[in-house]
C-alpha positions as CSV (number, residue, x, y, z in Angstrom):
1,X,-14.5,5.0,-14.9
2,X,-17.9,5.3,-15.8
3,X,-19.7,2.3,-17.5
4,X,-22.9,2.9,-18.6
5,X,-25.7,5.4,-17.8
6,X,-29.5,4.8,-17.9
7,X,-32.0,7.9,-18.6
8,X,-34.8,6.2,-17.0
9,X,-37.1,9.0,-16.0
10,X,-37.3,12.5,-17.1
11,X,-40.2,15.1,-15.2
12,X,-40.7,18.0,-14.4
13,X,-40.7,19.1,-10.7
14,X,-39.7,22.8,-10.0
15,X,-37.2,22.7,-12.9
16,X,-36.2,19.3,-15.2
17,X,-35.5,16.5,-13.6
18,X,-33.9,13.7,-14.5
19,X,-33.1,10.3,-13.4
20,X,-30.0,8.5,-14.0
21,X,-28.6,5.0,-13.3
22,X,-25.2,5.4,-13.2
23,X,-22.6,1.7,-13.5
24,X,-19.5,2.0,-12.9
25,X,-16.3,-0.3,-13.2
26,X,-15.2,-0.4,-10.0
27,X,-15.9,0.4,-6.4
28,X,-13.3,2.7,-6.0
29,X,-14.1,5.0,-9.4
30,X,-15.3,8.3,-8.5
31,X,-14.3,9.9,-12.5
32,X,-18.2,11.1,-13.0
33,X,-18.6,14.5,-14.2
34,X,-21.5,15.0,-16.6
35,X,-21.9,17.9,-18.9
36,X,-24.8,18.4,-20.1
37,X,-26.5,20.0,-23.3
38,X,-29.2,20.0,-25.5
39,X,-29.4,20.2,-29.3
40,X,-32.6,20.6,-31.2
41,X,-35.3,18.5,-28.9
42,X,-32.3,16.3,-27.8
43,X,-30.7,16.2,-23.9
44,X,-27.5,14.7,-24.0
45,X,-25.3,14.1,-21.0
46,X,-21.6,13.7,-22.0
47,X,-18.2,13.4,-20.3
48,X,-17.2,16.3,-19.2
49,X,-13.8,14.4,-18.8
50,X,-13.5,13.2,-22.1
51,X,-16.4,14.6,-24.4
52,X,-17.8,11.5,-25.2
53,X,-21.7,10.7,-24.9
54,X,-23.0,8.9,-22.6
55,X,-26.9,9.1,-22.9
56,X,-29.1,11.1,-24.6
57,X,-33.2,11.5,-24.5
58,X,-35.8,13.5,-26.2
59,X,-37.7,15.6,-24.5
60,X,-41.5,16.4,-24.9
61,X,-42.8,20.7,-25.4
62,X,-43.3,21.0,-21.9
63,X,-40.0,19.8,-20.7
64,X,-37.9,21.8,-23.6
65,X,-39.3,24.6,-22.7
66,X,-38.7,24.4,-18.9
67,X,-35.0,23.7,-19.4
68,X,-34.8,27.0,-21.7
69,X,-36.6,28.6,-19.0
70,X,-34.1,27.2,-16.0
71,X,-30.9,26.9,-18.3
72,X,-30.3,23.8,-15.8
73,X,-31.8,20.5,-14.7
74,X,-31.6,18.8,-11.8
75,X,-29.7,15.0,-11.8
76,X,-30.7,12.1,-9.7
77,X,-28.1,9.8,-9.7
78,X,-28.5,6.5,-8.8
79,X,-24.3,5.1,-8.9
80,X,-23.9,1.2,-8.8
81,X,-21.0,-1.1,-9.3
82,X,-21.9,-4.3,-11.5
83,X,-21.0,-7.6,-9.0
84,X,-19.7,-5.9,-6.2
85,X,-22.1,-7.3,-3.9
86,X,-22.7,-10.3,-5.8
87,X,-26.1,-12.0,-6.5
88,X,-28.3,-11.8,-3.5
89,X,-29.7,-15.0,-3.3
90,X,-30.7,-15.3,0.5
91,X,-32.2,-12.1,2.5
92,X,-30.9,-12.5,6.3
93,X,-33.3,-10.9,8.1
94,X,-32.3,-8.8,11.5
95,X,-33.3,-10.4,14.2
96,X,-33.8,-7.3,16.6
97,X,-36.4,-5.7,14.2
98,X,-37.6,-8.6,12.1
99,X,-36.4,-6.4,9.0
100,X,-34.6,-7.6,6.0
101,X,-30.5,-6.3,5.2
102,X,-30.6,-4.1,2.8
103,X,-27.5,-3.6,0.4
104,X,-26.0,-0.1,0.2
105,X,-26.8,2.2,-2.5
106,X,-25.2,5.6,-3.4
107,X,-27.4,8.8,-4.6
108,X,-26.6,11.7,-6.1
109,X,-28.7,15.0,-6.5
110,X,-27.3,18.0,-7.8
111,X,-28.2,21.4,-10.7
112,X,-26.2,21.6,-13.7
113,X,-25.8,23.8,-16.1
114,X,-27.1,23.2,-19.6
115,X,-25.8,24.2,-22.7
116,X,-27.4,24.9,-26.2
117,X,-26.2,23.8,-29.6
């Protein structure tokens, strides 16, 4: 189950892009599926699973009118699970490379469909 989703950039790159943080309850949740729409100058993901909103942005001339162009935008979706690794207090570096462990993160890219209100 989703927790909360984070707009925390929105560009254009071939279409509109945008990036999301998305925290989730547990590690084992996998019950994302955005919908996404836009009303007046406002981009809105919802639930596609229960309708509710779950972030919403305003977007600027430019990037209105490249998702009326498109009719899609492109997520980047950044998943993460609040204290499943814990705090990360102490870095243990690899010995064989002299490099740092780094904790596993889950991305996401993928075109959706927008609708208009």
């Amino acid at each position: 189950m989703v927790d909360t989703v984070e707009i925390s950039r929105v560009n254009i790159r071939d279409s509109l892009s945008v990036d999301v943080s998305v925290w989730m309850q547990h590690p084992d949740d996998m019950d994302f599926r955005p919908a996404l729409s836009v009303s007046g100058t406002t981009f809105t993901i919802a639930s596609h699973s229960d309708g509710s909103t779950l972030a919403s942005v305003e977007l600027d001339e430019e990037q209105m009118e490249a998702v009326v162009r498109d009719q899609s935008a492109e997520l980047r979706v950044k998943f993460q699970v609040h204290g499943m690794h814990g705090n990360l207090k102490k870095i243990n570096p690899i010995i064989a490379d002299g490099k740092a462990k780094k904790l596993a993160t889950a991305n996401w890219k993928t075109t959706q469909n927008v609708s208009f209100d």
